[in-house]
Structure formats: C-alpha cells, structure tokens
N, C-alpha and C positions, 0 to 999 in steps of 0.2 A: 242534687247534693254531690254527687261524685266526678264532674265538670267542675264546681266549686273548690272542692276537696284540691282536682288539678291543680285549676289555677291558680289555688295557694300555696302548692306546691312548687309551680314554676314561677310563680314573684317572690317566694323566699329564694329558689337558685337563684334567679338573677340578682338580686340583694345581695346575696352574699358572691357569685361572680363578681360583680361593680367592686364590692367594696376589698373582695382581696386582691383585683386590679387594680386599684388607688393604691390600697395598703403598697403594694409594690414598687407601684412607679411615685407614690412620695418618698422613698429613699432615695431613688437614683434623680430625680430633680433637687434633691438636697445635695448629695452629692456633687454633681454638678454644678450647682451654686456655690458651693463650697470650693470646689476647685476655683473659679472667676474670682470668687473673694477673697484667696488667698495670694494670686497672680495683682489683684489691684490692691493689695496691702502690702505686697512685695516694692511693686512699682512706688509706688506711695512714700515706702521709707526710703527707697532709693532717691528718687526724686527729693524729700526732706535733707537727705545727707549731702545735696550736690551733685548727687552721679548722676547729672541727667543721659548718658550715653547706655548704663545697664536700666536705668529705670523707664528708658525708649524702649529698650530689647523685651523687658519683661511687659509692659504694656500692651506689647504689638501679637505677643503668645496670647494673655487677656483677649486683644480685639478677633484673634483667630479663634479662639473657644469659643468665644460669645455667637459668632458667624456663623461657627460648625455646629454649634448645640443650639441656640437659638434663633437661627433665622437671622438675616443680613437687615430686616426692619424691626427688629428687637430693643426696649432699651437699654438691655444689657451691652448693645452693640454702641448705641449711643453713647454711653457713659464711657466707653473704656474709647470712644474717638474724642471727646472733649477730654477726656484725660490725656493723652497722647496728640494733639492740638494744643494743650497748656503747655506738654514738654516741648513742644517742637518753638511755641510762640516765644519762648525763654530760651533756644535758642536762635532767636530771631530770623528764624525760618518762616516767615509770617506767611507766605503764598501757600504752605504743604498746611498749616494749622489753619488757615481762614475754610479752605478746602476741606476739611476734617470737620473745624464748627459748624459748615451750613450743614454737612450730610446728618452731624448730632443732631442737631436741630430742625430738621425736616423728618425725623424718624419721632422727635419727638412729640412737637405737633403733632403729628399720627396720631401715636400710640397714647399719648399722656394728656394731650394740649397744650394750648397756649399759656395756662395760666397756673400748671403746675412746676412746684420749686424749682426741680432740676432744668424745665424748660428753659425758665427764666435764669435761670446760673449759668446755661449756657450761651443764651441768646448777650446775658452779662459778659462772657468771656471772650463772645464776638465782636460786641461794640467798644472791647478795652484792646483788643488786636487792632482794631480801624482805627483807633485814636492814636496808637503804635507805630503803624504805619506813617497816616500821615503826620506824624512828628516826626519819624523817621527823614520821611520827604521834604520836609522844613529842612530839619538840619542839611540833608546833601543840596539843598537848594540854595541855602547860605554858604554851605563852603566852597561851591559853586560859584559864586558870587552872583546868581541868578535872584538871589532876596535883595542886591542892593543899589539903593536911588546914586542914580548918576546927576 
C-alpha cells in the first residue's frame, strides 16, 4: 500500500508539472502567433492599398519570425513565402516569386500535403506565375518580331 500510496503521489506531481508546462508555454505560442499575425495583416493591408514596396518590407519581418520561432520547414514559413512571391509576382519579378512558390510549396507537401487548401492556393499561385511568364515571353517575342511569318 505504501509503494501505491508513492506512486500516486508522483503521477499526480507529474500531472500537474505537464500541465503547468503547457499552461505556460500556451501563452507564449499564442503570443507568438499573434506577433506573425499581426505582421501578415500588416503586409495584407498594405499590399490591399498598393504599397506593394512597405507591404514587401513587412512580409519579409513576417518570413523572419516565422524562421526564427518556427523552424525554416514550418507552415508558417510557407505562407508568409507565397505571400511575399504574390508581392514580388505583381511586381513582375517572376524569377525571385516562382523561387519563393516552389520552396512554399515543397514545405507544404511536407508538412500539410498535397491535397490540403493552402497547398493547393499555392501550387494555384504557381501555375498563374507560369502562365505570366510565358505570356510575358509571347509578347517580347512579338515585339521582337520573332512571332512573325515572313
């Protein structure tokens, strides 16, 4: 009885150790989400108003947070790189965003799969850069005069 007696005294400590280690560190993971979500609502409205030049700046604080608190194969990492790959594709930076969308997107297979939303939004956001581009290379091939029958 007194071996008993122990060991339900050291599975209630460790029950309640666990659980005011959680208690703990779910403030500071909220926190910290909170910070990322405030940085990609930042970027967000900027981005909404035009400014795509502050709403790059604040995105790119976003993709540093997410890296530094969550790990470089995180999807918090992904998300703030297809966000920051949409800013760069609009400005027709297509080579530094397509580079941006495959790393989202190979983080997110990972982590998410194939067949989850954000996956596919960004996989979406890749194959409307490729269509970008090569429309792009259409038109300088026309004014080129390399599109026309002699």
């Amino acid at each position: 009885m007194a071996a008993s007696g122990k060991s339900s005294i050291l599975t209630a400590t460790l029950i309640l150790f666990v659980s005011l280690a959680l208690g703990c560190a779910f403030p500071v993971v909220a926190a910290k989400s909170g910070e990322w979500d405030r940085l990609n609502k930042e970027s967000t409205a900027l981005y909404e108003q035009g400014d795509l030049e502050k709403a790059e700046a604040v995105i790119q604080q976003a993709l540093a947070f997410a890296e530094k608190t969550y790990g470089a194969e995180d999807p918090h990492v992904a998300t703030s790189l297809n966000n920051l790959a949409t800013i760069l594709m609009d400005q027709q930076r297509f080579d530094e965003a397509e580079s941006l969308f495959r790393r989202a997107l190979a983080i997110q297979q990972q982590a998410l799969g194939a067949d989850h939303p954000a996956t596919k939004e960004t996989q979406s956001n890749l194959e409307q850069l490729q269509a970008a581009k090569r429309e792009r290379a259409g038109r300088l091939a026309t004014s080129c005069g390399f599109g026309e029958k002699r």
